[in-house]
VMD Tcl script that builds the backbone (N, CA, C; Angstrom):
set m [mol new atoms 294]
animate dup $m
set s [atomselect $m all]
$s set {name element resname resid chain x y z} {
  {N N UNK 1 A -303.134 75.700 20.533}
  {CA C UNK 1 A -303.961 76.724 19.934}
  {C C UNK 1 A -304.371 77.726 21.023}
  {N N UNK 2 A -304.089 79.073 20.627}
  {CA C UNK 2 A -304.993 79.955 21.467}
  {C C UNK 2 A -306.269 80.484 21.684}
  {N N UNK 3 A -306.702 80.894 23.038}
  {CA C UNK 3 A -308.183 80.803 23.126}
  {C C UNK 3 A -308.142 81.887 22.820}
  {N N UNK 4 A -309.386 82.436 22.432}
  {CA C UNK 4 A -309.547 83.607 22.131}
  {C C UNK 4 A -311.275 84.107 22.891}
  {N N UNK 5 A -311.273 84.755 23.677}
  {CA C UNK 5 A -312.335 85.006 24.283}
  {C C UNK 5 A -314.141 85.168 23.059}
  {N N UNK 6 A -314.809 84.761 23.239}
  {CA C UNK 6 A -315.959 85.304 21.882}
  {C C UNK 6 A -316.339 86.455 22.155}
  {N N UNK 7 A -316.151 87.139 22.717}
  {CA C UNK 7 A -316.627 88.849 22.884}
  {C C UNK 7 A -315.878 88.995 21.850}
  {N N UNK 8 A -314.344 88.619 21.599}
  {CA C UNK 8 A -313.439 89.502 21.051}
  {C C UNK 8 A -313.741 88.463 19.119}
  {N N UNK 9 A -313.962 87.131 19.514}
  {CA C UNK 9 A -314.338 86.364 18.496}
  {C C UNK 9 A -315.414 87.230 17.177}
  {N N UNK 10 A -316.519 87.151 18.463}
  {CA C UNK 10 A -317.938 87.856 17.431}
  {C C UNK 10 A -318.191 89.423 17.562}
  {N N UNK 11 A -317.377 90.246 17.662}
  {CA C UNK 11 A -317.505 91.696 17.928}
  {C C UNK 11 A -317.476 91.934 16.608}
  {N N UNK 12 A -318.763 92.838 16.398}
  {CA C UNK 12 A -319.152 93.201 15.134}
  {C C UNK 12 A -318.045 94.670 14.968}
  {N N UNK 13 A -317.744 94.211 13.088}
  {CA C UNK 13 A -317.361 94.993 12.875}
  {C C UNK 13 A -317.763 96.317 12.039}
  {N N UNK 14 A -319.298 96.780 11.766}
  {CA C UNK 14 A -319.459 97.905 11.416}
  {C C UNK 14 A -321.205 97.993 11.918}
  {N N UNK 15 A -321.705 99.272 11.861}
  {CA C UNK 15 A -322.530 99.286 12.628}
  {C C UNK 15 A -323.857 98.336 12.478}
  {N N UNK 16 A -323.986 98.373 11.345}
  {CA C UNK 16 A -324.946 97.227 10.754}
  {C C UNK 16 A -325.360 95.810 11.666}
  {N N UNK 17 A -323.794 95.231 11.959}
  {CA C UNK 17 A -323.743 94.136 12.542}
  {C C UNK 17 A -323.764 93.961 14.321}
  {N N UNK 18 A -324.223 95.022 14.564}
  {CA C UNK 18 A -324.807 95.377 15.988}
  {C C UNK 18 A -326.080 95.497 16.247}
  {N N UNK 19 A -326.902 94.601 17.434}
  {CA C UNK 19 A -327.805 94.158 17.237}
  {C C UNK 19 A -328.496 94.701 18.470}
  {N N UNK 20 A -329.841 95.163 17.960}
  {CA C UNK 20 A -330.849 95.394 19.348}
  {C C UNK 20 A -330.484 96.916 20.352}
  {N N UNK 21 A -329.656 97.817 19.382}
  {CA C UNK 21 A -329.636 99.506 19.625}
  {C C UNK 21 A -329.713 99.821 18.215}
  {N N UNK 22 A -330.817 100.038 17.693}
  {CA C UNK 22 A -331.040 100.377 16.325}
  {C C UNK 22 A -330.759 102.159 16.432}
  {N N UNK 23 A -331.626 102.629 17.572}
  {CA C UNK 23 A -331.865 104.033 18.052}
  {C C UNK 23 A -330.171 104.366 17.810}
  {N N UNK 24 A -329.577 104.334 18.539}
  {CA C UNK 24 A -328.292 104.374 18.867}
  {C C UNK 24 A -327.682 104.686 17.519}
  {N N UNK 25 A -327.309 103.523 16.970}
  {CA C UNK 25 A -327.068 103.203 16.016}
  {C C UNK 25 A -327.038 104.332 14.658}
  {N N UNK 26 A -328.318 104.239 14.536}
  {CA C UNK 26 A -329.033 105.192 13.438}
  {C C UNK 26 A -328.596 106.754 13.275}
  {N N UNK 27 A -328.933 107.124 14.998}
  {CA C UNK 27 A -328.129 108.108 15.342}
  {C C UNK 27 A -326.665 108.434 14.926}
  {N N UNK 28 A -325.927 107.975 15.497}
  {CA C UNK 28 A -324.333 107.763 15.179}
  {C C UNK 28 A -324.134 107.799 13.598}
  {N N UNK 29 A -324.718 106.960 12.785}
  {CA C UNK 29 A -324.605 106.697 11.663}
  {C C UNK 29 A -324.988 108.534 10.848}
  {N N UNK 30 A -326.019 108.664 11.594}
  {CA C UNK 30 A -326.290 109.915 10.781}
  {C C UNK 30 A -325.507 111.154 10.941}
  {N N UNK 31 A -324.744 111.141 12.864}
  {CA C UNK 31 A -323.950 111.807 12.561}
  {C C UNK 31 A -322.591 112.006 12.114}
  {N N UNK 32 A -322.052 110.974 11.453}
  {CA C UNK 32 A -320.712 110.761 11.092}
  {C C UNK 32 A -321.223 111.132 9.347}
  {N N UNK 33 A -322.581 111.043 8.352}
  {CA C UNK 33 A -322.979 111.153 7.469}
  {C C UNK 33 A -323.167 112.559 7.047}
  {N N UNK 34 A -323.418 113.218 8.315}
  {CA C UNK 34 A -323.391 114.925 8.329}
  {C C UNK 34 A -322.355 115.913 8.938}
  {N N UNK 35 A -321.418 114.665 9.014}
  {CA C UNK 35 A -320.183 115.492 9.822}
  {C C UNK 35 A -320.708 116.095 10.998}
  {N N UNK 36 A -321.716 116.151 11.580}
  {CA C UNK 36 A -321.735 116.886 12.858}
  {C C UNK 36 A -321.695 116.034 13.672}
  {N N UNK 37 A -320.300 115.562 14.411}
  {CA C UNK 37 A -319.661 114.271 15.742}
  {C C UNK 37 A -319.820 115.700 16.394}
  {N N UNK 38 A -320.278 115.008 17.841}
  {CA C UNK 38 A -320.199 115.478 18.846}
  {C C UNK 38 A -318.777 115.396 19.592}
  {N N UNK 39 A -318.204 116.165 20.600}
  {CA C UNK 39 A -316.812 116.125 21.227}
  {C C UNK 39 A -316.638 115.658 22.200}
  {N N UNK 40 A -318.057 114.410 22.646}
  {CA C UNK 40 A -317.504 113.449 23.705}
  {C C UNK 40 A -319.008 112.866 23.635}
  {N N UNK 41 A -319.067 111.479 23.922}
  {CA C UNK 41 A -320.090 110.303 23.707}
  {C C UNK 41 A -320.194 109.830 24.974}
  {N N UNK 42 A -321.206 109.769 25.803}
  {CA C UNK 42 A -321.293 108.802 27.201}
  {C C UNK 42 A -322.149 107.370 26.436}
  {N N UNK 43 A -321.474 106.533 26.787}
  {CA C UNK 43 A -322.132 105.171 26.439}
  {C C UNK 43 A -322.354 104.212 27.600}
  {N N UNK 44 A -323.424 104.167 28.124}
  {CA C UNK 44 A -323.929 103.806 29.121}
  {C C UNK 44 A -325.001 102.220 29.165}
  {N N UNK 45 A -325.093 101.462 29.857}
  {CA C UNK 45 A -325.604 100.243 29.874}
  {C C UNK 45 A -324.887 98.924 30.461}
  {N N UNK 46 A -325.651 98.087 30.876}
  {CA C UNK 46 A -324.856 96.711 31.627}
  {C C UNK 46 A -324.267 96.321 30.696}
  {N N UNK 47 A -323.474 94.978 31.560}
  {CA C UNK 47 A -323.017 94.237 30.261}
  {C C UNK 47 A -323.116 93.718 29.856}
  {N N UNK 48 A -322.514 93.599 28.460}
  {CA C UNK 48 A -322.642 92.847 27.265}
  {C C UNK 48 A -323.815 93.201 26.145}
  {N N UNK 49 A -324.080 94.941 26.581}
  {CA C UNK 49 A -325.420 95.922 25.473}
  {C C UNK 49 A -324.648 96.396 24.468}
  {N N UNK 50 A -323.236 96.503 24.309}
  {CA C UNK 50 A -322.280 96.254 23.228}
  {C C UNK 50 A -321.847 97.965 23.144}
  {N N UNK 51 A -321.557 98.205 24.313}
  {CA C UNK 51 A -320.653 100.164 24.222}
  {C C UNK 51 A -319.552 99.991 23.839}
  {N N UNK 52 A -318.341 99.118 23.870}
  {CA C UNK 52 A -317.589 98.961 23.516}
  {C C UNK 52 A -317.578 98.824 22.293}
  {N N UNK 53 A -318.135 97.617 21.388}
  {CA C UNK 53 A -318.261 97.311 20.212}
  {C C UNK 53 A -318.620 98.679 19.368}
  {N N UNK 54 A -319.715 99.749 20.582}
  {CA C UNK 54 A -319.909 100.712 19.319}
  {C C UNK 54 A -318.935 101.925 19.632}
  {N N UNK 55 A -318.247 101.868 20.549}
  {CA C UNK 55 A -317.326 102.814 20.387}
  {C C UNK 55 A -316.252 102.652 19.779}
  {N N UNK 56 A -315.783 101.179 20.026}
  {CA C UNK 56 A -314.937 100.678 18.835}
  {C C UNK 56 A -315.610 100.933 16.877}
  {N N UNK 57 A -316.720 100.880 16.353}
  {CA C UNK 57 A -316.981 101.498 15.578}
  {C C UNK 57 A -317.030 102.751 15.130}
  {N N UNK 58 A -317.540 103.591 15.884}
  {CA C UNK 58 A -317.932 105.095 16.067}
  {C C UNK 58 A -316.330 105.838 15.833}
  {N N UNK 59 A -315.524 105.243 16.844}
  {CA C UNK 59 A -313.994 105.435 16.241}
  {C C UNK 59 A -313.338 105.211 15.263}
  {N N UNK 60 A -313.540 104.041 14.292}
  {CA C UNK 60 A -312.983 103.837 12.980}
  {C C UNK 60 A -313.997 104.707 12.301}
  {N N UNK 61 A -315.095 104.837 12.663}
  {CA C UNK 61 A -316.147 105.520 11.668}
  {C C UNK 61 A -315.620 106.856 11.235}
  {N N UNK 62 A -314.690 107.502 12.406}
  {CA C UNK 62 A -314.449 108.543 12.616}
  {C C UNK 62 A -313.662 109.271 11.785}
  {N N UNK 63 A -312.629 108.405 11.887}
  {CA C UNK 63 A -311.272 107.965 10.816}
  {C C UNK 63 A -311.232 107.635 10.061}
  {N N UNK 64 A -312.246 106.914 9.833}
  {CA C UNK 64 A -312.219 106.449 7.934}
  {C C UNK 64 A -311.693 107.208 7.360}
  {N N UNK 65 A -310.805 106.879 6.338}
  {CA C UNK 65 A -310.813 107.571 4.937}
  {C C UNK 65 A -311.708 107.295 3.666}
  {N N UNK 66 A -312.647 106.521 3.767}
  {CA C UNK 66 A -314.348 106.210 3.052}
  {C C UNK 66 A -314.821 106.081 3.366}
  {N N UNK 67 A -315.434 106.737 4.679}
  {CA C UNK 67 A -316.617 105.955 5.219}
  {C C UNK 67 A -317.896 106.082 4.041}
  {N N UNK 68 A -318.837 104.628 4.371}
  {CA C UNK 68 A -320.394 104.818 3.528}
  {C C UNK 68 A -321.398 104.237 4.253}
  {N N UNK 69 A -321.924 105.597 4.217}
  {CA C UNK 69 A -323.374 105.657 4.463}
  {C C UNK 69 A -322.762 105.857 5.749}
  {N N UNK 70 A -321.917 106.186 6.501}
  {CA C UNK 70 A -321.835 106.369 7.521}
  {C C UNK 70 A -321.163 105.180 8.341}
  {N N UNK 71 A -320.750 104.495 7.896}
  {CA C UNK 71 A -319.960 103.015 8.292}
  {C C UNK 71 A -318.751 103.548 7.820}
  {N N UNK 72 A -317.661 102.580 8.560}
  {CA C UNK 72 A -315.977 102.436 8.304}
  {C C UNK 72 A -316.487 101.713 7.473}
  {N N UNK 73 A -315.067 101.726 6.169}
  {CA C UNK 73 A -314.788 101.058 5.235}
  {C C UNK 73 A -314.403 99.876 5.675}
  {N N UNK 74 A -313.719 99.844 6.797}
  {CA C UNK 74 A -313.019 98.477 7.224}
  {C C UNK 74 A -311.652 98.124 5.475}
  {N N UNK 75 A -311.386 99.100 4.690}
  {CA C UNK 75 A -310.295 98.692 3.867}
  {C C UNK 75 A -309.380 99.792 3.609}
  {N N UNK 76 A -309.559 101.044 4.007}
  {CA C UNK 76 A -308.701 102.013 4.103}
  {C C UNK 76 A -307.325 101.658 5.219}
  {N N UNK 77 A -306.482 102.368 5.195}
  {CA C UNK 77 A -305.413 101.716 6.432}
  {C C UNK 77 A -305.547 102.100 7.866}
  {N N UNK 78 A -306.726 103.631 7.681}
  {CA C UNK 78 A -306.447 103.380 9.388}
  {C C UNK 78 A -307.560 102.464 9.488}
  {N N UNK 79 A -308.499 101.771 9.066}
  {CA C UNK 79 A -309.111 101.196 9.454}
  {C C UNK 79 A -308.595 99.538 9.522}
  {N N UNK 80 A -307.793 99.090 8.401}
  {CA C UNK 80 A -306.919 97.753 8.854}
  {C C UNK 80 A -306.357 97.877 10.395}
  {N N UNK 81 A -305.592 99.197 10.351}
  {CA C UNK 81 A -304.793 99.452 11.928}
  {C C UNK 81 A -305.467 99.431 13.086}
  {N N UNK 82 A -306.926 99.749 12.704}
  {CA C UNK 82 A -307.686 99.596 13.688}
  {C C UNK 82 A -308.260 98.490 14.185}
  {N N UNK 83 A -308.699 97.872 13.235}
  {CA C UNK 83 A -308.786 96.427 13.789}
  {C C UNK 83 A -307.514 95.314 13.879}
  {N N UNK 84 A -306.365 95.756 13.495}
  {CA C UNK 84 A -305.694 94.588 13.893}
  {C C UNK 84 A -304.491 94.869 15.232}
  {N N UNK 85 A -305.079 96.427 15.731}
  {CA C UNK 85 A -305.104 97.328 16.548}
  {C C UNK 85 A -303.225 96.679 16.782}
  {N N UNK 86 A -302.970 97.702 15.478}
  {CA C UNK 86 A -301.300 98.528 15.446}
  {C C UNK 86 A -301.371 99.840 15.401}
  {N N UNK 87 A -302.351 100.518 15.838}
  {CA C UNK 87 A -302.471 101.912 16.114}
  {C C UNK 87 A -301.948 101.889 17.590}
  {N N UNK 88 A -301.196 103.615 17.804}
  {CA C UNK 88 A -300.816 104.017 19.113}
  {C C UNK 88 A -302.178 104.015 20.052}
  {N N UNK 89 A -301.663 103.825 21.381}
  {CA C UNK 89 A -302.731 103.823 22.134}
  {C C UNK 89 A -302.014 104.779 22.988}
  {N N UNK 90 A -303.087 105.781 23.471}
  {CA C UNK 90 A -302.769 106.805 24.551}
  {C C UNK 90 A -303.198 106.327 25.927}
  {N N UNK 91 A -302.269 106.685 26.993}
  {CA C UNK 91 A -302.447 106.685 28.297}
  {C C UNK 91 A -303.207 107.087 28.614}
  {N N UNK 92 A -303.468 107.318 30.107}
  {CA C UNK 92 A -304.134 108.509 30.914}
  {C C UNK 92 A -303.368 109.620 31.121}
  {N N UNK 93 A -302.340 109.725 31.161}
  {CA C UNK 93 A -301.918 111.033 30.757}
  {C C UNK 93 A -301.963 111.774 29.928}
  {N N UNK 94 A -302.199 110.883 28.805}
  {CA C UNK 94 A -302.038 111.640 27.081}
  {C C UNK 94 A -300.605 111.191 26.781}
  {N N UNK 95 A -299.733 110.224 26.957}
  {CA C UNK 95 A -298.578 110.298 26.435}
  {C C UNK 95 A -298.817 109.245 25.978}
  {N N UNK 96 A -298.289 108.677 24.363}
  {CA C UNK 96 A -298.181 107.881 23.316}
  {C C UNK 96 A -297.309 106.527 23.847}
  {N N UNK 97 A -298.395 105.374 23.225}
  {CA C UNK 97 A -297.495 104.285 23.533}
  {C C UNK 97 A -297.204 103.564 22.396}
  {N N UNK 98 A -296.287 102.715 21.948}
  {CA C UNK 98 A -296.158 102.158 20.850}
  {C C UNK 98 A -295.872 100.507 21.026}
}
mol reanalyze $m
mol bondsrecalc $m
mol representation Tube
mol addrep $m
């Protein structure tokens, strides 16, 4: 059987299920609800305050094709692709990997 690290185990998947940056949170939520995303996010904090987890959200949030209330659907397809992460991933160059 394979291990699977629990970061990657219990990483919440919509914003709801992220715990103890409500501020944050609320924020983000409201702006993906008013369409006004900003064109770059600094997410800052030690580890394990969960920037990843919410940038990993904030990104499907982004993409949804339903988002509600400001959450990914988590059932549209880019959002399956996103979590079972068969989406392209870009370099540091910008060139496409598959």
């Amino acid at each position: 059987m394979a291990y699977t690290a629990l970061y990657r185990k219990f990483r919440p998947k919509t914003f709801s299920e992220v715990v103890g940056q409500d501020h944050v949170i609320q924020t983000l939520k409201n702006q993906i609800k008013s369409g006004r995303i900003g064109h770059a996010y600094l997410l800052t904090g030690g580890r394990g305050t969960g920037k990843t987890s919410t940038a990993k959200i904030l990104a499907r949030a982004m993409n949804c094709l339903n988002p509600k209330d400001g959450e990914p659907c988590n059932e549209c397809e880019i959002c399956k692709a996103s979590l079972e992460r068969n989406i392209n991933r870009c370099c540091r160059n910008g060139c496409s990997i598959k």
